[in-house]
C-alpha positions, 0 to 999 in steps of 0.5 A, a space after each residue: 137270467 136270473 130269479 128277480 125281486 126287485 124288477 122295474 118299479 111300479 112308478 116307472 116301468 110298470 106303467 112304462 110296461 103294462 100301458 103297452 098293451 092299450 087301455 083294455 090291457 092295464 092291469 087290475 089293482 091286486 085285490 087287498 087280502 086280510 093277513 088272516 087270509 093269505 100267506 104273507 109275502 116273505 121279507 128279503 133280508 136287508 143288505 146295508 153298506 156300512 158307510 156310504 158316501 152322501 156325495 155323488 161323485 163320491 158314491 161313482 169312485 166308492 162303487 168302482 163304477 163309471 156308469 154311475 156318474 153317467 146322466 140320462 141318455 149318455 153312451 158309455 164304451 166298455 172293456 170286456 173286463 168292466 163287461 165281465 165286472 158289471 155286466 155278468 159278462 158275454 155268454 157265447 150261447 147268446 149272440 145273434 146268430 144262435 138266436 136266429 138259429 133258435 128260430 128255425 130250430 123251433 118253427 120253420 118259415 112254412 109252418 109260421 106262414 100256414 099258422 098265420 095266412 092272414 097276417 098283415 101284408 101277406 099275399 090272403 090279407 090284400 085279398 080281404 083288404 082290398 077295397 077296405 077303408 085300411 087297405 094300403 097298397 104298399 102295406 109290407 108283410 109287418 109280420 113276416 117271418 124275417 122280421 121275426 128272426 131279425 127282431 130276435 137277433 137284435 135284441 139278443 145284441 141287448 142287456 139291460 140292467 135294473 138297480 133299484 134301492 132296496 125299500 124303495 122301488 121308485 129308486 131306480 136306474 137302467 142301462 142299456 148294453 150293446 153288446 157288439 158295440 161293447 157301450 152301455 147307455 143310461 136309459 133312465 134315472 129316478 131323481 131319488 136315486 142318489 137321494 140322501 135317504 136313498 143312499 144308505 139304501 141296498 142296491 138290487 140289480 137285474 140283469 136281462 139277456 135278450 139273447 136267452 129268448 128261447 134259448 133256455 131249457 128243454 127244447 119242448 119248453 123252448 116250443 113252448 114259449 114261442 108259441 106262447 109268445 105268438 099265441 098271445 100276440 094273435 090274440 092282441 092282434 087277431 082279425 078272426 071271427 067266428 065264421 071266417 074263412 079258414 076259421 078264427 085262429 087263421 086270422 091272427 096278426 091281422 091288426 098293428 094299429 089301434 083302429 079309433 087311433 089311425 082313423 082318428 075316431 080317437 085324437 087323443 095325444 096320450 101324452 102323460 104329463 106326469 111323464 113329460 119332462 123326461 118323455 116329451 111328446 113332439 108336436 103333432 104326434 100321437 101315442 095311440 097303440 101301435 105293433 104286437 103289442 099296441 104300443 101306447 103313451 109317450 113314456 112307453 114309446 121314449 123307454 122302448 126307443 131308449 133301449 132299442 136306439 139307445 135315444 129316447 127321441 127316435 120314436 118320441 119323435 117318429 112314432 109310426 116307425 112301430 107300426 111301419 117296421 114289423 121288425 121294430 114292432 116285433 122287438 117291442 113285444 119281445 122286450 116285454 116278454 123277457 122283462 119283469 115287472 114288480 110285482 110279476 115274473 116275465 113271461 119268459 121265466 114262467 114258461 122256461 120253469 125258472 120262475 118259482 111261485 111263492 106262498 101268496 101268489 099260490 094262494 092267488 091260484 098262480 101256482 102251475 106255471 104255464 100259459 095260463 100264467 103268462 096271460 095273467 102276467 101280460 093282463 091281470 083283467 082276464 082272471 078267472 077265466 076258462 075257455 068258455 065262449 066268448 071268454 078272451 081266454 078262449 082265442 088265447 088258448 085256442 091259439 096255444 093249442 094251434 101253434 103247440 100242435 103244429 110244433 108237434 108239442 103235446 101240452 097235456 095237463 099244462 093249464 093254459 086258463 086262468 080259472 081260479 087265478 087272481 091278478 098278481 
């Protein structure tokens, strides 16, 4: 992948994105700062086409991409070559079965089950569970080992792409492509994208490869990533308390429901009207947080199912399936791992190296990429925060510190608080 300025706008997808994580999750607004204060942010340079058709179907045959006269929801096959022209092309290290061998490489079965012996569904959480008002009888092992490894298969079949009109981040496009299948789907578009203000406008394009999930860089920072990526989801859905057997950290992938959702405590459809024409909730269901990362609110659900399914509808319409399949589950939280949201990096891209903090978010205390960082990333609320008791950055780190020691990766001098961090 590469380094991203102009990732999912703030109006879509930052709301699409950050609302995942629940309510407790979503992300502080960045703190205004005097200009005699801080750096300021550098401009980018203005890439204008000369003569822009104001027509549509023309702006299509000017750019030499079908794609644009695609509507929202509509499959489009592909040739290789358009693959190579549009999508940066396939790269061979980046398919399912290197990404599954990925996965055993850095954490084999036994070490992920002794990390995580209470997780739901194993053999130790029927034992506490039992007799419970949340036991089920049937409950499978969501968080599994194989659900892991094929969640990261799947989405390493995935690209997405994001266009945005340069100056004007709600101006938005993104696609989805399946790789196999060689057929691209427009998951959404703004209606101002092709606005006659907007086309005069630059066109910024981001493209994601599911399939360098842990797969760039060093093999350590490889280690690393995945068990930043397992250590906050343990804390999101950790069980643990001070004094449980076998200590806290054991405990880790306890939960994959919101508990005043599935109980009912909260009846809330979180359905955003603002988001409802394009996202439209179905009759009866509710939006609550669901999977690693407590996937919330209908938009949430109808982006994530559009670039899972390449059909918003499947969990607009069927949104337990998050909860009820470990591997769906799995692919949502990776999704959000590997995608950028304006104005933050992904927390993939801070943990393999690639990101690069500029003057102001350096100024912010943002400047030692590293876990620290990611879980200013996935939520900007646990700013300034050390590894003090009771601090949510104690339990994150703790689970850092377990898992990185079970891979036998010694993180000496990386920052894994956020002391001295500001929200991006």
């Amino acid at each position: 992948m590469t380094v991203w300025k102009y990732p999912l706008s703030r109006n879509m997808v930052q709301r699409s994105m950050i609302a995942a994580l629940s309510a407790a999750l979503l992300m502080t607004p960045l703190q205004a700062l005097a200009a005699d204060e801080a750096p300021q942010a550098e401009a980018s340079p203005m890439k204008t086409p000369s003569s822009i058709p104001t027509d549509t179907t023309a702006f299509a045959q000017f750019t030499g991409n079908p794609a644009d006269s695609l509507t929202i929801g509509e499959h489009r096959l592909i040739s290789r070559k358009e693959i190579d022209r549009h999508w940066d092309g396939l790269d061979p290290d980046y398919t399912p079965e290197k990404s599954i061998e990925a996965v055993k490489a850095l954490l084999s079965e036994e070490d992920f089950e002794a990390l995580f012996p209470y997780r739901l569904g194993s053999a130790a959480w029927f034992n506490v569970a039992k007799g419970k008002e949340y036991y089920k009888a049937d409950q499978t092992d969501y968080f599994s080992y194989d659900n892991l490894i094929h969640a990261v298969a799947e989405v390493s079949n995935l690209k997405i792409k994001i266009r945005t009109r340069q100056g004007a981040p709600s101006a938005q496009e993104i696609y989805r492509l399946d790789k196999d299948a060689r057929v691209e789907t427009l998951v959404v578009r703004s209606a101002d994208f092709h606005s006659a203000e907007n086309l005069n406008q630059a066109i910024e394009t981001v493209i994601i490869d599911g399939g360098t999930f842990l797969k760039e860089g060093f093999k350590k920072d490889r280690k690393r990533e995945l068990a930043a990526f397992l250590a906050n989801l343990s804390h999101e859905t950790g069980g643990g308390w001070a004094a449980a057997p076998g200590g806290p950290l054991r405990w880790g992938l306890f939960w994959n429901e919101n508990i005043a959702g599935r109980t009912g405590a909260n009846m809330d459809a979180f359905v955003d009207p603002a988001s409802a024409e394009l996202y439209p909730g179905s009759p009866d269901k509710r939006y609550y947080g669901r999977g690693p990362i407590m996937l919330s609110w209908n938009f949430n659900y109808g982006l994530f199912s559009s670039i899972i399914y390449g059909d918003k509808s499947v969990l607009l319409d069927h949104p337990e399936i998050v909860a009820a399949d470990g591997k769906v589950g799995y692919m949502t939280a990776i999704l959000f791992w590997m995608t950028p949201q304006d104005p933050k990096p992904s927390a993939h891209d801070v943990m393999v190296g690639r990101w690069k903090p500029s003057p102001l978010e350096k100024f912010r205390g943002l400047g030692s990429p590293g876990f620290g960082t990611t879980v200013m990333v996935l939520n900007g609320l646990e700013a300034n925060l050390g590894e003090t008791e009771g601090s949510p950055v104690q339990r994150r780190a703790g689970h850092y510190r377990d898992i990185t020691g079970r891979m036998g990766v010694d993180i000496t001098g990386e920052k894994v608080d956020t002391l001295g961090m500001k929200p991006f």
